[in-house]
Structures are given as C-alpha cells and as structure tokens.
C-alpha positions in Angstrom: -18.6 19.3 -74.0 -20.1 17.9 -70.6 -23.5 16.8 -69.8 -25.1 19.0 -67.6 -24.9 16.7 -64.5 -21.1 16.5 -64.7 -21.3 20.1 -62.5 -22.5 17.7 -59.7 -19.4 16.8 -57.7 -19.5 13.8 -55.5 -23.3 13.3 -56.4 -23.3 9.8 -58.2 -26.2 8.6 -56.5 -28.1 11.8 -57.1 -27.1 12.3 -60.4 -28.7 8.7 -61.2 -32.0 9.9 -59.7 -32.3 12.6 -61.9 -31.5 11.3 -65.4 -33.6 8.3 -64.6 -36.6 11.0 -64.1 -35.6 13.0 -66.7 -36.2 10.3 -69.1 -39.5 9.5 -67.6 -40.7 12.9 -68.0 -39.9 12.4 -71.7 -42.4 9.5 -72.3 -45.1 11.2 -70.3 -48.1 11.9 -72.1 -49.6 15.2 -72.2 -52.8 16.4 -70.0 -52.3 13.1 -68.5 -51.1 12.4 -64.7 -47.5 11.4 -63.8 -48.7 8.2 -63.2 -49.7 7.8 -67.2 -45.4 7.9 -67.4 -43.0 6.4 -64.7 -43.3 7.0 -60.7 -39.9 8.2 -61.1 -41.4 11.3 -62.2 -43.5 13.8 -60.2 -44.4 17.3 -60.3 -42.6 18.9 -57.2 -39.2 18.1 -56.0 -37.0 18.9 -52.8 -32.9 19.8 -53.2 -31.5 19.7 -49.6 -28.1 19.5 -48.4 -25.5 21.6 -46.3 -24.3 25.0 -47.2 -22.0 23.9 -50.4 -23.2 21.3 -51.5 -24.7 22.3 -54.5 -28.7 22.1 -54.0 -29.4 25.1 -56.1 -26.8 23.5 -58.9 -28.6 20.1 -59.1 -32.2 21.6 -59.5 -30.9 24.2 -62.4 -29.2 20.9 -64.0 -32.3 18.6 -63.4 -34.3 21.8 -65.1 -31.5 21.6 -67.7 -32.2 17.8 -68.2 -36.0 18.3 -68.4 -35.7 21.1 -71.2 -32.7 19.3 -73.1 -33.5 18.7 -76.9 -31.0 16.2 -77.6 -32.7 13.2 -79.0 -30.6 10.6 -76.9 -28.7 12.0 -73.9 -30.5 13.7 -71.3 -28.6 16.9 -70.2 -26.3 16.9 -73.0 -24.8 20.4 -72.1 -24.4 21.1 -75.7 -28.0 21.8 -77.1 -29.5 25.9 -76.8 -31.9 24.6 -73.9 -29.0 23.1 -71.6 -27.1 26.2 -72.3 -29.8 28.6 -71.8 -31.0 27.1 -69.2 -27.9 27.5 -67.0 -27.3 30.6 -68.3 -30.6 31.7 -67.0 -32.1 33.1 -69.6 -34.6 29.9 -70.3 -38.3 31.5 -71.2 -39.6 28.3 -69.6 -37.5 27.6 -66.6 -38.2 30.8 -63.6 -36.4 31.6 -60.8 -38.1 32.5 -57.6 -34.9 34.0 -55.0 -35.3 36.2 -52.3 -35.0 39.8 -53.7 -34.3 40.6 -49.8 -34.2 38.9 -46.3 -37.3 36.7 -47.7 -39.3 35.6 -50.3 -42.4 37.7 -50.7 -46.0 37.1 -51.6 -45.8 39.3 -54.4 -42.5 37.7 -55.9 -44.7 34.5 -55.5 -47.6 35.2 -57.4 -45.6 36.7 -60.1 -43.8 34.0 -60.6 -47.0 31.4 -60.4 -48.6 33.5 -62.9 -45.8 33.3 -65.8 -45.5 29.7 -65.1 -49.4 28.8 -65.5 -49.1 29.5 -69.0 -48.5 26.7 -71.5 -44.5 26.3 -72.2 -43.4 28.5 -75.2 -40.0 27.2 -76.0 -39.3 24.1 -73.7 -41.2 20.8 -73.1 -42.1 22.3 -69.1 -42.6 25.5 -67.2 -40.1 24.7 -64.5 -39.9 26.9 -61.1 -36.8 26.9 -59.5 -37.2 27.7 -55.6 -33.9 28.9 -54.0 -33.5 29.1 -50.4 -37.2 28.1 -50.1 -36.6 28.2 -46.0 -36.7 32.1 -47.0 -40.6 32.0 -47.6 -42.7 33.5 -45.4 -45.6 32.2 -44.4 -47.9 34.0 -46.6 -45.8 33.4 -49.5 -45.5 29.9 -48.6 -49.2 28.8 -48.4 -49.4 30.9 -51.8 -47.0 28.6 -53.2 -48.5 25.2 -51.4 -51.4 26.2 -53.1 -50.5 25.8 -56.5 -48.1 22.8 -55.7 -50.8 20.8 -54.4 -53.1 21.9 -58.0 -50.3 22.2 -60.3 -50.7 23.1 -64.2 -50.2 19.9 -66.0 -47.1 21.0 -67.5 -45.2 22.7 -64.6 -42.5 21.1 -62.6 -41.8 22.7 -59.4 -37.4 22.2 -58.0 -37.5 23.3 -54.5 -34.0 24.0 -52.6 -33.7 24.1 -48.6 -31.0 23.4 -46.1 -33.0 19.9 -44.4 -36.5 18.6 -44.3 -36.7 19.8 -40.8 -40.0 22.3 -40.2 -38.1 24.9 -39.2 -36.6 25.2 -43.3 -39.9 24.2 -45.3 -43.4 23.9 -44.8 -44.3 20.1 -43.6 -46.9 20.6 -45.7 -44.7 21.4 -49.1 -42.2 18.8 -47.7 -44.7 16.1 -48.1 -45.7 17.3 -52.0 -42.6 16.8 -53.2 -40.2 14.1 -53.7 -37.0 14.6 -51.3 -33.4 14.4 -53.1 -31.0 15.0 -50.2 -27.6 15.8 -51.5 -24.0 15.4 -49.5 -21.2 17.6 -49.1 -18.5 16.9 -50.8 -15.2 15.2 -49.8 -11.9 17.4 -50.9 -11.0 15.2 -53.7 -14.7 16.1 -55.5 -14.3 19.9 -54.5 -10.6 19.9 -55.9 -11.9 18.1 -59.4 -14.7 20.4 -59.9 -12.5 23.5 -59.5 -10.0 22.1 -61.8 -12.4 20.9 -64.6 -13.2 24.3 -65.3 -9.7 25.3 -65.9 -7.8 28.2 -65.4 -7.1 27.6 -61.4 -3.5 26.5 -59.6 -3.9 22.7 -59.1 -2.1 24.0 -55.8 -4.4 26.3 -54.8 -7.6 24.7 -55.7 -5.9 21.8 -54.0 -5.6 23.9 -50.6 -8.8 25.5 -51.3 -10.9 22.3 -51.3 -9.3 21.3 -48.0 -10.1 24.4 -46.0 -13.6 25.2 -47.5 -15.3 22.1 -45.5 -17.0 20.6 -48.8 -18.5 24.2 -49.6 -18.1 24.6 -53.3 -18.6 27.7 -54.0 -17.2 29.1 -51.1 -13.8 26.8 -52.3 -14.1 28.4 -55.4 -14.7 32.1 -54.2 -10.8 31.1 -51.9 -9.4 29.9 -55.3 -10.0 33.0 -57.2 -10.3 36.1 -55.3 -7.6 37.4 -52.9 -10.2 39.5 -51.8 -12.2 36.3 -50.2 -8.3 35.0 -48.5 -7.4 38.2 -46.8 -11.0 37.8 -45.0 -10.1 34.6 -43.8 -6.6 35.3 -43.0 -8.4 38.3 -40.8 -11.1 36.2 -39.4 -8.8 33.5 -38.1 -6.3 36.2 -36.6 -9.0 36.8 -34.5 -8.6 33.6 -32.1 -4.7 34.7 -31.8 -5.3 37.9 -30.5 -8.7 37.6 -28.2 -6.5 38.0 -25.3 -5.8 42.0 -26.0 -8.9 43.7 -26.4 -6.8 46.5 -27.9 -6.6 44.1 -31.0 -9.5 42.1 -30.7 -12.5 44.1 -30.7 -11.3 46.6 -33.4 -10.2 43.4 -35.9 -13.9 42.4 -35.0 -14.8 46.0 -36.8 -13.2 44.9 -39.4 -14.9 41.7 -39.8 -17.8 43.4 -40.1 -16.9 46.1 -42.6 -15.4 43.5 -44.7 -18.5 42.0 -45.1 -20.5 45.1 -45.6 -17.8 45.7 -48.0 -18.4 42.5 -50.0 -21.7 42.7 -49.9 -21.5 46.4 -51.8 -19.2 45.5 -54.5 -21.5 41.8 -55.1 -24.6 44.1 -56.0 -23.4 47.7 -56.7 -23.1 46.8 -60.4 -26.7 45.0 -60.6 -28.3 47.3 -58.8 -27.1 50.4 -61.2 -28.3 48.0 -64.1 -31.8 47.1 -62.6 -32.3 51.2 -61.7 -31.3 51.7 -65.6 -33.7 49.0 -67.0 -36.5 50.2 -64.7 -36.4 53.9 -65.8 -35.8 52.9 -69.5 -38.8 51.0 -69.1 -40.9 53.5 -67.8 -39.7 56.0 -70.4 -37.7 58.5 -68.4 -35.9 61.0 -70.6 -38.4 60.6 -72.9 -40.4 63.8 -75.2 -43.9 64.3 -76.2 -47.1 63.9 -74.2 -46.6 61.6 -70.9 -43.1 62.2 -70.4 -43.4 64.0 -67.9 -46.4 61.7 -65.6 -44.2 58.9 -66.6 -40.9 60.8 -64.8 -43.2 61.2 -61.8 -44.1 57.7 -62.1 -40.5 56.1 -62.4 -39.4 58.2 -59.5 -41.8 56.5 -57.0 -40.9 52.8 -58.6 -37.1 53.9 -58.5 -37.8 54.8 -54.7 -38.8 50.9 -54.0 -36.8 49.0 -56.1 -33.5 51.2 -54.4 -35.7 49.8 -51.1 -35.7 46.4 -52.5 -31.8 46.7 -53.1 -31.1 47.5 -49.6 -32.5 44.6 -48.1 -30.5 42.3 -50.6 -27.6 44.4 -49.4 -28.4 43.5 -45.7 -29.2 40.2 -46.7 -25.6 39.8 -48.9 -23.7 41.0 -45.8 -25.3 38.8 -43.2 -24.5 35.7 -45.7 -20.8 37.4 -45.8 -20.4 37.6 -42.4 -22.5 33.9 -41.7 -19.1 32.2 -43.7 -16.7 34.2 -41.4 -18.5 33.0 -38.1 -18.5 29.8 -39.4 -14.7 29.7 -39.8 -14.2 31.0 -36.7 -16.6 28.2 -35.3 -14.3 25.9 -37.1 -11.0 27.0 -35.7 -12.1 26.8 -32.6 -14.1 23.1 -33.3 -9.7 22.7 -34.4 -8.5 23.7 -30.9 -11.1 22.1 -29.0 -10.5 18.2 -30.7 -6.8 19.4 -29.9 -7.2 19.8 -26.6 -9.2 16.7 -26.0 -6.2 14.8 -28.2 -8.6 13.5 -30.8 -6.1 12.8 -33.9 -8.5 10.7 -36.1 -10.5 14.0 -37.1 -9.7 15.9 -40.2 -9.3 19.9 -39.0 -11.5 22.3 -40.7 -8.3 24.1 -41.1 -5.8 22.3 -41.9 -3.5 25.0 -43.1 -3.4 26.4 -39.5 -3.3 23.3 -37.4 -0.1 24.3 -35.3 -1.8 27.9 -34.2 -5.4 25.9 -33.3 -3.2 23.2 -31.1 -1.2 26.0 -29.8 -4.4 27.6 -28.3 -6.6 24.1 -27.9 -3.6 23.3 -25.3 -3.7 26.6 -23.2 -7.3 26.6 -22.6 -9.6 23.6 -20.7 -12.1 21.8 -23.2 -15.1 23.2 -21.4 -13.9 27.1 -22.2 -12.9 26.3 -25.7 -16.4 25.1 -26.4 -18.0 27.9 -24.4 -16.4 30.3 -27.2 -18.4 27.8 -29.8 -21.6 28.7 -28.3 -20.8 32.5 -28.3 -20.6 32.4 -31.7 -23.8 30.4 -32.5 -25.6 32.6 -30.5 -23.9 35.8 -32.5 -25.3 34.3 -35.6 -28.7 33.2 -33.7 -28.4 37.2 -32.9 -27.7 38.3 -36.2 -30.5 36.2 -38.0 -32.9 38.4 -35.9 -31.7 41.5 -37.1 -29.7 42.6 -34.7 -27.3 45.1 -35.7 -23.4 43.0 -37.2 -21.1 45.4 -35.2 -23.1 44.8 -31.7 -23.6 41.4 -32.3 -19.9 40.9 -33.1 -19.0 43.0 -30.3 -20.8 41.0 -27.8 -19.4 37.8 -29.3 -15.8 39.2 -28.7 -16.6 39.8 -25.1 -18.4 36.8 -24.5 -15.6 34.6 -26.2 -12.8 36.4 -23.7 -15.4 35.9 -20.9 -15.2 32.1 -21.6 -11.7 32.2 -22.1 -10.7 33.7 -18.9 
C-alpha cells in the first residue's frame, strides 16, 4: 500500500519537508519545548497554495505522518492511525471547517477545548484548520490565542489560499511555519487520477489538461457527467453572448445548476446530522422527560437546519466560483488569441478553435473588459449579493464590453 504522502502530486519538495518533521517530532521529548527535538519541528504550521493544489490533503497527510505507528516509515499508509486518520475518524486529529460562510467563535472554542486534553489514542492532538481565511475575526484571535500558548502536545495544520493579510491573520501567519505548495502540472494531475484506478486513462488524460492544476476539480470532470454538462453549459455561454434571448436565460441556468449541486452535495448529510441530533436528544423516546426533551430537540433542530442553510449558500457560491473561473479562462483563451501569443498553454485546450474564433472578432481591450466583469461578479457574489443578479449583471456588462 502507499505511504500517506504519495496523495501529494507534484509535491517533491514538500513532501521532503514534512517527513523530515515528522521524524523530528518522534524524538521529541515530552513536556519539553520543540527545541529539546529538531527545529524542523514546530507547533503551528501554514498549508497555502492555489485552489487545487491540495493544501487541505498535505496537512491531513502530515497529521497522518505525525500519528503513524509504524516503527520505521513515517506515513506508512498501512497502520490503523494513517488509515483513520484520512478517514477522519482519528480521536486525536480534529477538524475545524466552516459549518457555513465562516468559521465561528463557537466552532473554535469547541474545538480548542477537545484538543487541550492529553492525546488518548495518538502520540498528538492535531487541529486541522481548513479554509482558515474563513475565520472571523473573533474566532481568529480565539484561535491566535491558544497558538501563541499551545498545550505541549498539540500541533496546529493551518490551510489558506497565500500568506497575504487579506487570507490569515499576520499575526497567526508569523506563529507558524509556512509550507507553500504548487499547483500541479497535467502530467501530476493525470497520475494521481489514475493511481487510484478505476478512471479512462483518456479521460483523466483530458481532464487534467482542462482543470488548470485543480485536483479535485479534475477529478470531480473525470467522474461525474453531472460536473461536464456544467462546463459544456458554462463555456456555451461566450458563443452565444451576442443574443440575449440565449444568453441571459443560459446564465439562469448557471445558476440553478449550482444551486442544484450544492443541494444534492449536502441533502444526504444534512438528513443524517437532523437524525443523529434528535437521536441524541432522545426524541421518540417514553417515560418521564420525553416529552421536555421533544420540546428541547425541536429548538436545536431549528438551528442546526439554520446551520445547514448557510453551508448550502456557502456550497453554491463555491459551485458557481469554478464556473466563473472557467468562463474567466475562456476568455483569458480568446484574449492570448487575439494578441497571437502561441507560447501559452490554453486553459482550455479542448475548445481552442471556438476561443480563437471569438479572440479574433473582438479587440484585445474588450475581450479583457469581459475579464473584469466577471471578477467583479465574483467580487459581488462574495458579499452576498444575490447569484442570479449578480450573474445577470455580468451578462450585461460582458455584452456591454463586447459591443
């Protein structure tokens, strides 16, 4: 079986970092400082890298590496920590995610509090931080404060897009150590779809060339029709902007496509999580209580199905995120088209001849103006305005600058 850092692709460099911290963590010694071990070592670390390029994967593999019991090989992938660690179900390693838009103070402290305790299974209570550019400020400075004071025995994996203020707290950027992780080329995409098997060596082949080193988002192309009609719709939309017959109601179905997605990703979850909760709180239950505890379950039922709709919102603005950015990219096609720039790999390669076709009827400087539409759409949408409007106005902005 592979090591646990063999779900890295294109990370060599990385990769090294971690095992060669990995094994200093092993020779620390207990209620002593990092120091006492290797520098290679510390308590709090920083995953970024662009969208795909598996920041959230290399901190659950590092937290893999850290827990692994194999005598010898660090990450082996085959022992019960490595696999229950990437399974998720780890009783040492915790995930803090946004359960909505952001990461709340109250998700925060729970989380701090389960992880201050002494390690009951693993050699580390580990804290894996995912889109840590989603913490407010509150929750931030809740979670700065236990970075900078950590237990002795907790290890803290943060994941953000860049170092840049704007992502992370300067002041949790400088407690950790930064790992700053690239995207992928093709060939690495195209080998980490295929070593899991069961995937065309065509398609994951086409898939890695028109995901732009995006991982997951290659894999989601290689395996779900679903996700390739979306795509075929979104980049329709550049051929038609001209009728506004076509246009704007295609831009409709952008949007419900992604509402769409966003539905069927947590429908499921969400049914399960409702179920748990009112288990829990003994709904359907006889004898004395069941009844205060039915009137108690309704009111938690009321805010986790509150809860549920802002990861909904959140899920479809993430959908719809990926579909302006391959609409960016066709454009990005048509505009290094127009200007005759041939030593540029497309971001589209499959649909080349349509993104010369329109690169060539439109000047440079209108081609890029539709760019801008669409960064300010997802600027708009960001800030909560509504998908459809914001969509809507990108359409008519786009055929604005388009002439």
């Amino acid at each position: 079986m592979p090591g646990v850092f063999d779900r890295l692709a294109g990370q060599a460099d990385v990769v090294a970092e971690l095992t060669a911290a990995a094994l200093a963590a092993r020779a620390r010694v207990p209620g002593q400082g990092w120091e006492a071990s290797d520098a290679r070592m510390v308590h709090a670390w920083l995953f970024t890298g662009p969208p795909g390029s598996g920041r959230s994967v290399a901190a659950t593999c590092f937290a893999a590496a850290l827990q692994c019991e194999h005598p010898e090989i660090v990450g082996c992938g085959e022992c019960r920590s490595c696999h229950t660690v990437l399974a998720g179900t780890h009783a040492d390693v915790h995930l803090l995610a946004p359960q909505g838009v952001n990461i709340l103070l109250k998700d925060v402290k729970e989380t701090i509090h389960r992880a201050a305790s002494r390690p009951s299974t693993g050699r580390w209570q580990i804290v894996v931080v995912e889109e840590a550019d989603r913490l407010t400020e509150q929750s931030g400075n809740a979670l700065l404060k236990v970075v900078e004071e950590p237990p002795s025995r907790t290890v803290f994996l943060l994941c953000s897009p860049t170092t840049d203020p704007m992502d992370i707290m300067v002041t949790l950027r400088s407690r950790s150590r930064n790992v700053a992780l690239r995207q992928p080329d093709a060939t690495a995409v195209e080998s980490a779809l295929l070593a899991g098997g069961g995937i065309d060596p065509e398609r994951a082949r086409w898939a890695a060339a028109v995901s732009s080193g995006h991982i997951g988002r290659a894999r989601w192309l290689a395996t779900d029709e679903a996700t390739r009609d979306r795509r075929d719709v979104v980049l329709e939309l550049p051929m038609v902007m001209h009728n506004p017959g076509r246009a704007f109601p295609l831009a409709d179905r952008l949007v419900s496509a992604a509402e769409q997605e966003a539905l069927a990703r947590n429908s499921q979850n969400d049914e399960r999580e409702v179920e748990e909760l009112r288990t829990a709180m003994g709904v359907g239950g006889t004898g004395k209580g069941a009844v205060a505890a039915g009137r108690g379950a309704a009111g938690a039922v009321k805010e986790l199905e509150k809860a549920q709709k802002s990861r909904r919102t959140r899920s479809t603005r993430d959908s719809l995120d990926l579909a302006l950015v391959d609409l960016a990219g066709f454009y990005r096609d048509a505009l290094m088209a127009g200007l005759g720039v041939a030593d540029v790999a497309p971001v589209h390669p499959d649909k080349a001849e349509e993104s010369a076709r329109l690169g060539g009827h439109y000047p440079p400087a209108s081609v890029l103006r539709a760019i801008e539409a669409i960064q300010e759409c997802r600027a708009a949408i960001e800030v909560n305005v509504k998908p459809k409007f914001a969509v809507s106005a990108m359409v008519g902005a786009i055929r604005e600058a388009l002439g």
